[in-house]
Residue frames as qw, qx, qy, qz and C-alpha x, y, z in Angstrom:
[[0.000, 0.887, 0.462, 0.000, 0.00, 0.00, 0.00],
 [0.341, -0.739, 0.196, 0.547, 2.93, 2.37, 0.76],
 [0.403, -0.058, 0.629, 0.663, 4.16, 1.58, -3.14],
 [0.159, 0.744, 0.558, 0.331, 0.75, 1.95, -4.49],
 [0.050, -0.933, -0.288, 0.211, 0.63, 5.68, -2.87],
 [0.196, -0.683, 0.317, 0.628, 4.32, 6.73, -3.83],
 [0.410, 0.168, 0.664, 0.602, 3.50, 5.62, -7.28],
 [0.059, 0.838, 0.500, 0.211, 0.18, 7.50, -7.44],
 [0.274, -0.836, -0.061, 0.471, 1.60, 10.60, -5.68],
 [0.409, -0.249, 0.624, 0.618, 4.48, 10.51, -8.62],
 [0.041, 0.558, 0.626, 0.543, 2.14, 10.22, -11.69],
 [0.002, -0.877, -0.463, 0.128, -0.35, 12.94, -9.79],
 [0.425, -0.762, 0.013, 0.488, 2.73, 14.86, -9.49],
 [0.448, -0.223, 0.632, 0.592, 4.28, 14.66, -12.72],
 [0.143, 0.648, 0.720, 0.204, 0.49, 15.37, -14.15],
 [0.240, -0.867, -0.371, 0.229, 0.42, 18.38, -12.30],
 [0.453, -0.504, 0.377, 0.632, 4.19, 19.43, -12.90],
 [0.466, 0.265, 0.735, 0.415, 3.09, 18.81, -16.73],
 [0.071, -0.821, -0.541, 0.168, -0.15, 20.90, -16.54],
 [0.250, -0.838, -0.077, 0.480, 1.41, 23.84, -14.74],
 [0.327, -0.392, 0.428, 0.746, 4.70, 23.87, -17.12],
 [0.268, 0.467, 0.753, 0.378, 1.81, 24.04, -20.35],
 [0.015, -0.900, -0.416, 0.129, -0.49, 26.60, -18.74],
 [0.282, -0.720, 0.107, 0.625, 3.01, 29.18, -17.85],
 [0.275, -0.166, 0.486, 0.813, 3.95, 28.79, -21.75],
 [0.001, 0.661, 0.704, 0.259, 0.31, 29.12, -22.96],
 [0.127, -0.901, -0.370, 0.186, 0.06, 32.07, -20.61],
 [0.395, -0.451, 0.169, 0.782, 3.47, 33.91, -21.82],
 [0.301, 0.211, 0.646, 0.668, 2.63, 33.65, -25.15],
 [0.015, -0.809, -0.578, -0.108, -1.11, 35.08, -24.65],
 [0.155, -0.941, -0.104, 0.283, 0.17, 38.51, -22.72],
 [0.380, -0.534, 0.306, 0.690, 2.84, 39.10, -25.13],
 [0.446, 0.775, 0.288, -0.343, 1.40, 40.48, -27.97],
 [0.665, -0.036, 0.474, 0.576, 3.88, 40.02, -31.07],
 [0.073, 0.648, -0.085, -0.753, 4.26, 43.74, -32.95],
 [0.659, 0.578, 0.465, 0.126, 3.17, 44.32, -36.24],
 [0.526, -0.307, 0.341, 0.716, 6.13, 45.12, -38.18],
 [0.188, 0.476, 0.548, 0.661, 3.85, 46.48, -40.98],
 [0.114, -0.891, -0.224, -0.378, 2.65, 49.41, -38.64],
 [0.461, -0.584, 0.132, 0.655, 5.60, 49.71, -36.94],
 [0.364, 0.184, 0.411, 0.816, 6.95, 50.33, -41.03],
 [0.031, -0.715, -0.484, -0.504, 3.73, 52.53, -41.98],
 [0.293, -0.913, -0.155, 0.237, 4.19, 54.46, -38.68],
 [0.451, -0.457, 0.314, 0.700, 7.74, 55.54, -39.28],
 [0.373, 0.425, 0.570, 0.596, 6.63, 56.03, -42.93],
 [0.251, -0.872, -0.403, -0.124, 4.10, 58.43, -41.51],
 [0.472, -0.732, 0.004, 0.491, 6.45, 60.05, -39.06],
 [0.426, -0.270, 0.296, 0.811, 8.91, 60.83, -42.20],
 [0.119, 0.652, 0.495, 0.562, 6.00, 61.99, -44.94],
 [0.278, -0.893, -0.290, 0.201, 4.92, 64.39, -41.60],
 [0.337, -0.691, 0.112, 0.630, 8.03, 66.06, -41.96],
 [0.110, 0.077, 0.543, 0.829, 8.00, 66.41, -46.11],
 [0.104, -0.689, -0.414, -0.586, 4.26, 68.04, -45.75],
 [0.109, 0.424, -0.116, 0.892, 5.70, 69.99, -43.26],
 [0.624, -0.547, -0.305, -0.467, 3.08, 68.82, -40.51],
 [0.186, 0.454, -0.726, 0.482, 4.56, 69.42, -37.30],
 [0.636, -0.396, 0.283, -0.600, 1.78, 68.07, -35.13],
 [0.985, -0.061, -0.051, -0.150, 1.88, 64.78, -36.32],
 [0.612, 0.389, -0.427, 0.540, 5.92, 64.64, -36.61],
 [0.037, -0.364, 0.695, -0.618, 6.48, 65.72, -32.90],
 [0.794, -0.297, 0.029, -0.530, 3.10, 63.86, -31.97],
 [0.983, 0.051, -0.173, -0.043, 5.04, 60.63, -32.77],
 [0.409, 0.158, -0.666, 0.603, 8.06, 61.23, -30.06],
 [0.746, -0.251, -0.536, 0.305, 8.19, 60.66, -27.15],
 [0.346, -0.918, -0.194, -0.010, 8.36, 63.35, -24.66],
 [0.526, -0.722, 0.407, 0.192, 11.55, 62.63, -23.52],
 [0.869, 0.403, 0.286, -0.006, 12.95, 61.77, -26.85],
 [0.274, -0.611, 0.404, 0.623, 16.43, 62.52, -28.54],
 [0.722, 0.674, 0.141, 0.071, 17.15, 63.17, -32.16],
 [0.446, -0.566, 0.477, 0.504, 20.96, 63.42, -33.29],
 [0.554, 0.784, -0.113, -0.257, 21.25, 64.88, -36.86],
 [0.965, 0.046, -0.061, 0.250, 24.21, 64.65, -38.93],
 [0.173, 0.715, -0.448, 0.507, 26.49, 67.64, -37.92],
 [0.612, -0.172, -0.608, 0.476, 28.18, 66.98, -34.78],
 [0.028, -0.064, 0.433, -0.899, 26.14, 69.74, -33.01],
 [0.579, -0.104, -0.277, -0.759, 23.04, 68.26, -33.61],
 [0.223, -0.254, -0.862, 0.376, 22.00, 65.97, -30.07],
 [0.374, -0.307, -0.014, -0.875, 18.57, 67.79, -29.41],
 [0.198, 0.044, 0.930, -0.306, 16.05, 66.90, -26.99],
 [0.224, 0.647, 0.706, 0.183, 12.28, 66.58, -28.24],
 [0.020, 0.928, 0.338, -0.153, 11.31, 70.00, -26.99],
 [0.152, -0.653, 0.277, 0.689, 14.70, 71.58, -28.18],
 [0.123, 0.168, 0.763, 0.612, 14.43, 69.87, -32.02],
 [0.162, 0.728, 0.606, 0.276, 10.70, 70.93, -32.02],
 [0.099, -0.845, -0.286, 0.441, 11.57, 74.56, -31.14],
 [0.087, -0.629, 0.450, 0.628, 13.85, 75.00, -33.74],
 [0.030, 0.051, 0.888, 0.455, 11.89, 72.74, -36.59],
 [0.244, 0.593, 0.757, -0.126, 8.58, 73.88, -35.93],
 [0.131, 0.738, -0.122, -0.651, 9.06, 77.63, -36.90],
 [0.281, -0.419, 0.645, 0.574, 10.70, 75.57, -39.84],
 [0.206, 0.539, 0.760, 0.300, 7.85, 73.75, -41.05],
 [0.046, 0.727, 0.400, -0.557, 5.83, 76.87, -40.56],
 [0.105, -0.612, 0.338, 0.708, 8.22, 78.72, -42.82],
 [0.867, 0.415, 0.158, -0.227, 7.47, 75.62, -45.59],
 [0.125, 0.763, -0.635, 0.015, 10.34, 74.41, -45.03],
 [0.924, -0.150, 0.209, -0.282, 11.02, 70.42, -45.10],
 [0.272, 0.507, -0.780, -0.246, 12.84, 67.21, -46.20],
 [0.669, 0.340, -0.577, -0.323, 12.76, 64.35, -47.84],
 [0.161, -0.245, 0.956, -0.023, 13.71, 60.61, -46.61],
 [0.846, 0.143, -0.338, -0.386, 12.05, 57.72, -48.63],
 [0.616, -0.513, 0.590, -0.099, 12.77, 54.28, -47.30],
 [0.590, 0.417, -0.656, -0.218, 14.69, 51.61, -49.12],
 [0.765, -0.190, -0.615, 0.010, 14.79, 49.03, -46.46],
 [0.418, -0.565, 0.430, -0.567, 14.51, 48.82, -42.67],
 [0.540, 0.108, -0.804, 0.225, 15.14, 46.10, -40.42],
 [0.520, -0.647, 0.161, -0.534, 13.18, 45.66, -36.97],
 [0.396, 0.130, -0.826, 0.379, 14.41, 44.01, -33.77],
 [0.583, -0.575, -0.119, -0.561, 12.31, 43.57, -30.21],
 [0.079, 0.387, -0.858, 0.328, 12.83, 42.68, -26.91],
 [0.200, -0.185, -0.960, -0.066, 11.50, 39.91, -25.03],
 [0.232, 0.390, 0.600, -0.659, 8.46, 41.71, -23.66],
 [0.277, 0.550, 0.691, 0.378, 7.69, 43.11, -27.07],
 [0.164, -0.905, -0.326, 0.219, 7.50, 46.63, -25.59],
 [0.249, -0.703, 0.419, 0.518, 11.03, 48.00, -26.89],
 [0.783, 0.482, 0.384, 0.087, 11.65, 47.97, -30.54],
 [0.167, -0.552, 0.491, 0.652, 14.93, 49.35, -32.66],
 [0.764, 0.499, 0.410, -0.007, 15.42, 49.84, -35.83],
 [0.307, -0.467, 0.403, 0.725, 17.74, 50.46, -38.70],
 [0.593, 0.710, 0.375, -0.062, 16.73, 51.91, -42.06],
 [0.381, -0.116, 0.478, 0.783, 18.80, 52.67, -45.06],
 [0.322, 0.799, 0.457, -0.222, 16.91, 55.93, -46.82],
 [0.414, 0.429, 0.417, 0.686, 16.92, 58.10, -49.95],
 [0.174, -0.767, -0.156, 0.597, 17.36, 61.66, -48.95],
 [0.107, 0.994, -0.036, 0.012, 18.56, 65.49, -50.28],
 [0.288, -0.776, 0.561, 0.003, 21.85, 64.26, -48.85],
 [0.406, 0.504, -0.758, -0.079, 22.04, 60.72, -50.79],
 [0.758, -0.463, -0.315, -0.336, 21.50, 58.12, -48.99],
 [0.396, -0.609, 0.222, -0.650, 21.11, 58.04, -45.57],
 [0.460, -0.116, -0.860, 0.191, 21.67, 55.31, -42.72],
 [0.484, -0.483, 0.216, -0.697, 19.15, 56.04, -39.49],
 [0.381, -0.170, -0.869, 0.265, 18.59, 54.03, -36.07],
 [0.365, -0.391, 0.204, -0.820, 15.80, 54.64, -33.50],
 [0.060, 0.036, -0.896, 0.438, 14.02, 53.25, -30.58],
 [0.453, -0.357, -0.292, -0.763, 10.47, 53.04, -29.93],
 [0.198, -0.038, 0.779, -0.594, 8.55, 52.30, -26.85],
 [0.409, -0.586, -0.573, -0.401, 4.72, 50.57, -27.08],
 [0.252, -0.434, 0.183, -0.845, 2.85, 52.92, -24.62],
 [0.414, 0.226, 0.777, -0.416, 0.11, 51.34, -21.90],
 [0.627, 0.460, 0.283, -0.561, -2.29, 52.44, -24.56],
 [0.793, 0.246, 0.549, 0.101, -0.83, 50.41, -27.13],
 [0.365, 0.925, -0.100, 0.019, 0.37, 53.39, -29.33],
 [0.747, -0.277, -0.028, 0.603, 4.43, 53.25, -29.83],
 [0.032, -0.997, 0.040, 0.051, 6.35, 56.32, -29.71],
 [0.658, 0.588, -0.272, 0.384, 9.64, 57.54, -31.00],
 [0.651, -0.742, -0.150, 0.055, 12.39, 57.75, -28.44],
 [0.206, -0.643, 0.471, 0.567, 15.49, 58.11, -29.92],
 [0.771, 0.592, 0.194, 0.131, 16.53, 58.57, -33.75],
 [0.378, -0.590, 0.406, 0.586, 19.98, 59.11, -35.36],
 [0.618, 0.748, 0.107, -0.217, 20.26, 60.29, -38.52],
 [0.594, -0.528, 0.377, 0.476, 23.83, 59.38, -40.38],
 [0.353, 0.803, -0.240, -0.416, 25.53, 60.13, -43.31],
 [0.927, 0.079, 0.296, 0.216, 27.13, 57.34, -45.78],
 [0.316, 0.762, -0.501, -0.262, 30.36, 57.60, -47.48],
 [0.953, 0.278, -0.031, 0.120, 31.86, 54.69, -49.37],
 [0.799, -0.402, 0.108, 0.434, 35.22, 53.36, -47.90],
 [0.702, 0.187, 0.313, 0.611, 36.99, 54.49, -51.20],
 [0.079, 0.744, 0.089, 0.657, 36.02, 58.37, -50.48],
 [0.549, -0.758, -0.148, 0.319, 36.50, 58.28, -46.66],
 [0.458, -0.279, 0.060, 0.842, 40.04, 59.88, -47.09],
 [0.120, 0.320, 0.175, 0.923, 39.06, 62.82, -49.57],
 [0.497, -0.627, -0.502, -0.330, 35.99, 63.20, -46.81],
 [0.697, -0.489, -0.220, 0.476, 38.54, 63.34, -43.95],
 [0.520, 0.071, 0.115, 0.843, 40.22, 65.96, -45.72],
 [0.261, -0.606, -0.241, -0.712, 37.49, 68.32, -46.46],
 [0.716, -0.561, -0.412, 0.042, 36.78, 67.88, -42.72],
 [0.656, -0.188, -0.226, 0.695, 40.14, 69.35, -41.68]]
């Protein structure tokens, strides 16, 4: 009788142990919601048409409060509110630019709630390499949080690029 119960106790246990380890991956999967990389793309699309028609609501709407932007001069680290004081007057003026995308690349972490990207774009300036962060809000909306904006030169013109630099 003592065998019969540590066998049954075993199997219940191992049933239970089974169960539980089913339910925890069933239940990760359910609350982690798996981004849609085609409105992440179509936002950021959005975010860059906002700034070629010159619409500043929707282009600062879509950072982040506490957001950074880093152009390509090397004096250009701004926070949100310092890039929109000096780029809204701009749009105002009807003043804008360009960036088409040629390909982007998305990455996430394991919550699903942090999201990077890199995008290779067609600009005024040629093309263009950019990275940014994005946060999904409580309300499901994601916002920009940081963006860098770089310039490309091909290896075989760095040096006449370094020079003009000096």
């Amino acid at each position: 009788m003592n065998q019969r119960l540590t066998n049954s106790t075993l199997i219940l246990f191992a049933v239970f142990t089974l169960f539980a380890c089913q339910n925890k991956e069933r239940s990760d999967i359910e609350t982690v919601e798996k981004p849609n990389i085609d409105n992440l793309n179509k936002q950021i699309d959005q975010w860059h048409q906002a700034a070629e028609n010159k619409d500043a609501d929707t282009y600062f709407g879509m950072m982040a409060p506490e957001s950074i932007f880093i152009g390509t001069d090397k004096t250009e680290n701004w926070s949100k509110d310092e890039f929109e004081a000096l780029y809204r007057p701009y749009f105002a003026e009807g003043k804008s630019w360009e960036f088409e995308r040629i390909e982007r690349n998305w990455y996430f972490n394991k919550q699903k709630n942090i999201a990077w990207f890199d995008e290779t774009l067609d600009t005024w300036m040629g093309i263009c390499q950019s990275s940014g962060v994005m946060e999904r809000q409580i309300n499901g909306r994601w916002l920009i949080k940081h963006y860098q904006l770089s310039l490309t030169v091909d290896n075989d013109k760095i040096d006449a690029v370094i020079e003009v630099m000096k």
